[in-house]
VOSE-626992 format. One line per 10 residues: for each residue z, y, x of N, C-alpha, C. Coordinates in nm, 2 decimals, padded with zeros to 4 digits, always signed. Last residue first. Layout:
<recs>
Z/Y/X/Z/Y/X/Z/Y/X | ...
</recs>
This chain:
<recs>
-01.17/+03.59/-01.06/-01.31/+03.68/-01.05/-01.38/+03.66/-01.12 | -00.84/+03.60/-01.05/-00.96/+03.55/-01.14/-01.06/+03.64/-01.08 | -00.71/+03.69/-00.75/-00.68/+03.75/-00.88/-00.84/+03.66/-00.89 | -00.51/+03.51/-00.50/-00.58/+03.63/-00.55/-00.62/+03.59/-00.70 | -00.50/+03.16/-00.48/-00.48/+03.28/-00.40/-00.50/+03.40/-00.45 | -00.33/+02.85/-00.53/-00.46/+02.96/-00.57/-00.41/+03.08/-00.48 | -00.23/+02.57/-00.30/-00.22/+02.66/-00.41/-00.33/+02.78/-00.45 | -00.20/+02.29/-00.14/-00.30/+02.40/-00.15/-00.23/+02.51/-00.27 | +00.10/+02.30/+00.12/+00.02/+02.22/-00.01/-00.08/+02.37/-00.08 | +00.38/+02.21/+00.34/+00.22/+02.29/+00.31/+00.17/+02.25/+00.17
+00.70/+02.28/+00.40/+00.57/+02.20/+00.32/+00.43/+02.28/+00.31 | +00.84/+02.33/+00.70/+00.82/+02.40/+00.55/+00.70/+02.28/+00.51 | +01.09/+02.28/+00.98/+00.93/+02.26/+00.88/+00.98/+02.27/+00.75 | +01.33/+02.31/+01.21/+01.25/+02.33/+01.09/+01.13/+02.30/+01.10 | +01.30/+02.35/+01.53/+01.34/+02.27/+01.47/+01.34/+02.21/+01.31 | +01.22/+02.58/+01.56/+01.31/+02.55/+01.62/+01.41/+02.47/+01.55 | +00.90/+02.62/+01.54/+00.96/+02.59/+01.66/+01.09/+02.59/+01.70 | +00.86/+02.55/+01.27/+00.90/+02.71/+01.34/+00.92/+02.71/+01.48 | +00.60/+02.40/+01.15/+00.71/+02.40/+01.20/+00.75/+02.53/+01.26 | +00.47/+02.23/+00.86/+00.44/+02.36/+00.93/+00.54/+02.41/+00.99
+00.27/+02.00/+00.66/+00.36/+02.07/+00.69/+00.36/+02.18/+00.85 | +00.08/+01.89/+00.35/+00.11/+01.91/+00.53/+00.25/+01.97/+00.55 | -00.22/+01.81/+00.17/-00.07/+01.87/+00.18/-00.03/+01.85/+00.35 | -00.45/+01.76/-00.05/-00.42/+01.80/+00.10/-00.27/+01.89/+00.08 | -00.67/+01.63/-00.29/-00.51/+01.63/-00.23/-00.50/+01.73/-00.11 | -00.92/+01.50/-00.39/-00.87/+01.64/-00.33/-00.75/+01.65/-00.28 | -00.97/+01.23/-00.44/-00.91/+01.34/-00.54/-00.85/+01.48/-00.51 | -01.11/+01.10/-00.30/-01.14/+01.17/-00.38/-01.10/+01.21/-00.48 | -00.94/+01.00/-00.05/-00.97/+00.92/-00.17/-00.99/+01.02/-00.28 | -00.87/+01.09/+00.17/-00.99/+01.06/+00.17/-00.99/+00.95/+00.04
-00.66/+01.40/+00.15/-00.72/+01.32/+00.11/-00.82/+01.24/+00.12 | -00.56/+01.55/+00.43/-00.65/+01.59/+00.33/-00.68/+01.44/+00.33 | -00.27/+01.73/+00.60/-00.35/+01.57/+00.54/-00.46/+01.59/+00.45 | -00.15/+01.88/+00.89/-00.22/+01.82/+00.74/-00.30/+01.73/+00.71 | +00.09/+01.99/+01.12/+00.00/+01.85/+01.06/+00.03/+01.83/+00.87 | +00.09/+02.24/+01.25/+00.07/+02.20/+01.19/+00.06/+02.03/+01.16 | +00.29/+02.52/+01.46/+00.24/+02.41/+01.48/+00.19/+02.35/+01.31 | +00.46/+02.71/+01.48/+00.31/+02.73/+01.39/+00.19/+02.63/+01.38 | +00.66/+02.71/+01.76/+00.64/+02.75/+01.67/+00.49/+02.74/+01.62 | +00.67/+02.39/+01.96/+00.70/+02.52/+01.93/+00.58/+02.60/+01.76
+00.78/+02.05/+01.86/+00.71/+02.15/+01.86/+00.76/+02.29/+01.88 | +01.02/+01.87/+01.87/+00.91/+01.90/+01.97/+00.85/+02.02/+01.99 | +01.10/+01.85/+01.55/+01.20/+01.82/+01.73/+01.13/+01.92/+01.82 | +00.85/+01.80/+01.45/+00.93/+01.93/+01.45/+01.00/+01.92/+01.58 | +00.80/+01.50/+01.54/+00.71/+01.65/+01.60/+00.78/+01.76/+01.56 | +00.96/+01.37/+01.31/+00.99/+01.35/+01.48/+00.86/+01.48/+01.51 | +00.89/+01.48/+01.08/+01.02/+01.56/+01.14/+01.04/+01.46/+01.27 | +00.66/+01.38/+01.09/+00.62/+01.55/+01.07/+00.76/+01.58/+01.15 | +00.71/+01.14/+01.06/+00.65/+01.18/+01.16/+00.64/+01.32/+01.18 | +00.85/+01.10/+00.83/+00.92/+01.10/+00.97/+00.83/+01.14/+01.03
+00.60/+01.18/+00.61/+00.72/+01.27/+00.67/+00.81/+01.25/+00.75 | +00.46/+00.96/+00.62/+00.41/+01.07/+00.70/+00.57/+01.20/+00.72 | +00.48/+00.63/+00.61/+00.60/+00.76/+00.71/+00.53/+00.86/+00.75 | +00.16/+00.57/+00.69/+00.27/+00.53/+00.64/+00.35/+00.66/+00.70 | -00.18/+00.65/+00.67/-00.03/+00.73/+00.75/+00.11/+00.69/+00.68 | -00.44/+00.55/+00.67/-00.30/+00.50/+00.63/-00.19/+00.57/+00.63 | -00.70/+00.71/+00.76/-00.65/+00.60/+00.78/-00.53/+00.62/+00.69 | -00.80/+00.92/+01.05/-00.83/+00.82/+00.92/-00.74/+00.75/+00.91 | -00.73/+01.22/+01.25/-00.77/+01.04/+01.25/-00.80/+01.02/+01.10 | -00.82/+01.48/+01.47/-00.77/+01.42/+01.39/-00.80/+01.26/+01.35
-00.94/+01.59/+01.67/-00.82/+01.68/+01.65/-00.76/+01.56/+01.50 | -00.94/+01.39/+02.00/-00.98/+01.44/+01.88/-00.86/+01.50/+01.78 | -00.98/+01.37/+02.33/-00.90/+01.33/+02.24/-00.99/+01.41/+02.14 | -01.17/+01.43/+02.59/-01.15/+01.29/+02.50/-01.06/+01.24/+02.38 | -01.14/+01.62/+02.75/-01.01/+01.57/+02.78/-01.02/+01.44/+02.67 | -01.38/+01.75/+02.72/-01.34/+01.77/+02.85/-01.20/+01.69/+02.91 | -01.51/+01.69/+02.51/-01.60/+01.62/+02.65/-01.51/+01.63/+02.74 | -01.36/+01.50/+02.25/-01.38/+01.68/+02.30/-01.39/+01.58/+02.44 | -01.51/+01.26/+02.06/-01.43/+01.33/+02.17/-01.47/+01.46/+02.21 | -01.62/+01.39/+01.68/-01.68/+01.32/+01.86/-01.54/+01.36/+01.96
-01.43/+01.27/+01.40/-01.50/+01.37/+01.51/-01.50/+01.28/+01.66 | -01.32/+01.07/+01.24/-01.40/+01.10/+01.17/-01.42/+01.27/+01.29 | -01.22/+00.77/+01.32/-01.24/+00.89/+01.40/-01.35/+00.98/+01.34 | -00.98/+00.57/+01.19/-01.12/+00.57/+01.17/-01.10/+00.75/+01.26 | -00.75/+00.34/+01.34/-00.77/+00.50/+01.29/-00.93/+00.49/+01.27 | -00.78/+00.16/+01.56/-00.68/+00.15/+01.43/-00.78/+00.19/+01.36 | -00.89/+00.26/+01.81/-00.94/+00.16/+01.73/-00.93/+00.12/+01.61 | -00.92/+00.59/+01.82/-00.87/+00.55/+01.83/-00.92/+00.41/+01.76 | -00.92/+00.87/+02.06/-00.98/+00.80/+01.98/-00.92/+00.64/+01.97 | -00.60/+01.07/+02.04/-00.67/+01.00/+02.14/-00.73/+00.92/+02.01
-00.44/+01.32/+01.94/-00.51/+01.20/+01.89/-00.60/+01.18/+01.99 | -00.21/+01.61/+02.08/-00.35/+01.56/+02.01/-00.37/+01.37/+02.03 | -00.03/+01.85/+02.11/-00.01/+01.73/+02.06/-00.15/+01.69/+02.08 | -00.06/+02.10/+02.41/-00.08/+02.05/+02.29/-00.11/+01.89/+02.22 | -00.09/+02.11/+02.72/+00.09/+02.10/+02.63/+00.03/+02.10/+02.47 | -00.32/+02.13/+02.80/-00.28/+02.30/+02.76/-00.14/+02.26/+02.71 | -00.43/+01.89/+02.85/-00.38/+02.00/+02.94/-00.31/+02.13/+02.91 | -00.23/+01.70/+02.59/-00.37/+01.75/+02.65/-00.30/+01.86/+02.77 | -00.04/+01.42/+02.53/-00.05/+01.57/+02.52/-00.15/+01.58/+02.61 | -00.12/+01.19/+02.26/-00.13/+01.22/+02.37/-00.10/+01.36/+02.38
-00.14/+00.91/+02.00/-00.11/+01.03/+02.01/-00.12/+01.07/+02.19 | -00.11/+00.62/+01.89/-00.23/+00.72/+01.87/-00.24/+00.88/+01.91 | +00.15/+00.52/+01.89/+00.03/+00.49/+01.98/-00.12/+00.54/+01.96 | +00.30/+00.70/+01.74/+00.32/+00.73/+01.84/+00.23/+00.68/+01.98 | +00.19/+00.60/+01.51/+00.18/+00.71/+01.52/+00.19/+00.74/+01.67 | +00.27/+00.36/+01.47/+00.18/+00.39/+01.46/+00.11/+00.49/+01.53 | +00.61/+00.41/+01.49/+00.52/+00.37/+01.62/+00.35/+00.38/+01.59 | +00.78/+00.54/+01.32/+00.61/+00.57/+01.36/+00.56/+00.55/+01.46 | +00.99/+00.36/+01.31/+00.92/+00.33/+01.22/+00.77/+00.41/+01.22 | +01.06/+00.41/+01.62/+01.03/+00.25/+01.54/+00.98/+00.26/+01.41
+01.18/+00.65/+01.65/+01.05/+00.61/+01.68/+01.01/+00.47/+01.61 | +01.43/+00.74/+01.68/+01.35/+00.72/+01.51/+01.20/+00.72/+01.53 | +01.46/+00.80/+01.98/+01.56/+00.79/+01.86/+01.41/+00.79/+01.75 | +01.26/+00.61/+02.18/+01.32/+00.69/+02.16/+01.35/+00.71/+01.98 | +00.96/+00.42/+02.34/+01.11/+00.44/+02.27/+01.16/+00.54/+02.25 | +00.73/+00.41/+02.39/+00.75/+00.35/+02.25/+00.86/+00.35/+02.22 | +00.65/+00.44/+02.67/+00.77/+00.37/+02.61/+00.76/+00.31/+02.50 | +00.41/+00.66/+02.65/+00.45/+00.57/+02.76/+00.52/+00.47/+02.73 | +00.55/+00.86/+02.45/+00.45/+00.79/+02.44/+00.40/+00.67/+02.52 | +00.83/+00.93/+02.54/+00.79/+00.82/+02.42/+00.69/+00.73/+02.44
+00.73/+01.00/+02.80/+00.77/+00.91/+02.78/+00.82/+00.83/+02.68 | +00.61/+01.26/+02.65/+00.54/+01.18/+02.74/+00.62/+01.00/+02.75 | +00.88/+01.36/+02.51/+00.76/+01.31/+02.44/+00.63/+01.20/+02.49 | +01.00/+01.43/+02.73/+01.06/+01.35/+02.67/+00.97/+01.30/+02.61 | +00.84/+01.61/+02.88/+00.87/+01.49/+02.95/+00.92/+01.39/+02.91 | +00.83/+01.82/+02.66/+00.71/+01.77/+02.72/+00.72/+01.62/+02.78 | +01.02/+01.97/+02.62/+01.00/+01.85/+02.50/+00.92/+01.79/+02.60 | +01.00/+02.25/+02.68/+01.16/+02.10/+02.73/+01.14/+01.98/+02.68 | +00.80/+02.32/+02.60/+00.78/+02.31/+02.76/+00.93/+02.23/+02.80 | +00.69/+02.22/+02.33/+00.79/+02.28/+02.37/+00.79/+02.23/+02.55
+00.37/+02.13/+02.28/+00.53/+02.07/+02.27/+00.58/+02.21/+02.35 | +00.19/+02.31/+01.96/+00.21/+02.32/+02.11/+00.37/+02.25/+02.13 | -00.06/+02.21/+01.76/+00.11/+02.20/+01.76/+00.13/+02.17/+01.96 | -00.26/+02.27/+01.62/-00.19/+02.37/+01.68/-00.08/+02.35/+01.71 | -00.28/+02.01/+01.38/-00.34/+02.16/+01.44/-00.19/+02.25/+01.49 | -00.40/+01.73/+01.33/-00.28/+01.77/+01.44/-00.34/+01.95/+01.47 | -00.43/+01.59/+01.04/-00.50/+01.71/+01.15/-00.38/+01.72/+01.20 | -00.57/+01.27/+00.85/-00.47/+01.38/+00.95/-00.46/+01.43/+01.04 | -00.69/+01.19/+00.59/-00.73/+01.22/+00.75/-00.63/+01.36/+00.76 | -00.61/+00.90/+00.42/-00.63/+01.08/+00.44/-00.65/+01.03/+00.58
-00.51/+00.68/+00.16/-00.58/+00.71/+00.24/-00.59/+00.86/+00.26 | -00.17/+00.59/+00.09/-00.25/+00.66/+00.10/-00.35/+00.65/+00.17 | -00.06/+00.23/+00.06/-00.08/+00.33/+00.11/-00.18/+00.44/+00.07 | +00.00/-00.12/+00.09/+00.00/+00.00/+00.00/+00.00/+00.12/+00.09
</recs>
């Protein structure tokens, strides 16, 4: 059982104290409340610049080309069991305005997400209307 979506990793810079710990998650597969997104945690990488990002992946359906210069992609396919442990293990991490959204791949439009302050908080994302009837 599960949702289908494709999940964006936007903009989520690790915290320059996070960096070493998150690396050796990802190396590991250990650390506090990782076991239930280990999915998650074997599809992930930090890039040159300290930003989260998705390594292509065999699970995950890869719905973009590798970026040429470092091979990861900004997002995946697929299942995302525990998407909200995973939002609040990346809160931990992240500095501020970081994202991960989800947009529906079961045609019904959906997309929801969340949105971290860098200090430790996240807010919910979800689409809503904007401005006045035209």
């Amino acid at each position: 059982m599960g949702y289908e979506t494709t999940q964006y990793l936007v903009d989520i810079k690790i915290k320059p104290a996070s960096i070493r710990k998150v690396l050796t998650t990802i190396e590991t597969g250990k650390g506090k409340g990782v076991k239930k997104i280990q999915h998650f945690i074997d599809e992930i990488t930090i890039d040159g610049g300290g930003f989260l990002q998705f390594k292509p992946s065999d699970h995950y359906g890869n719905p973009y080309d590798p970026c040429e210069d470092d091979g990861t992609v900004p997002a995946l396919q697929g299942k995302w069991r525990e998407a909200e442990a995973i939002a609040k293990w990346v809160c931990q991490h992240s500095e501020e305005g970081g994202m991960i959204v989800h947009h529906s791949d079961e045609g019904d439009g959906a997309a929801f997400g969340w949105e971290f302050d860098g200090l430790g908080k996240m807010r919910d994302l979800a689409l809503c209307a904007i401005g006045d009837w035209q």
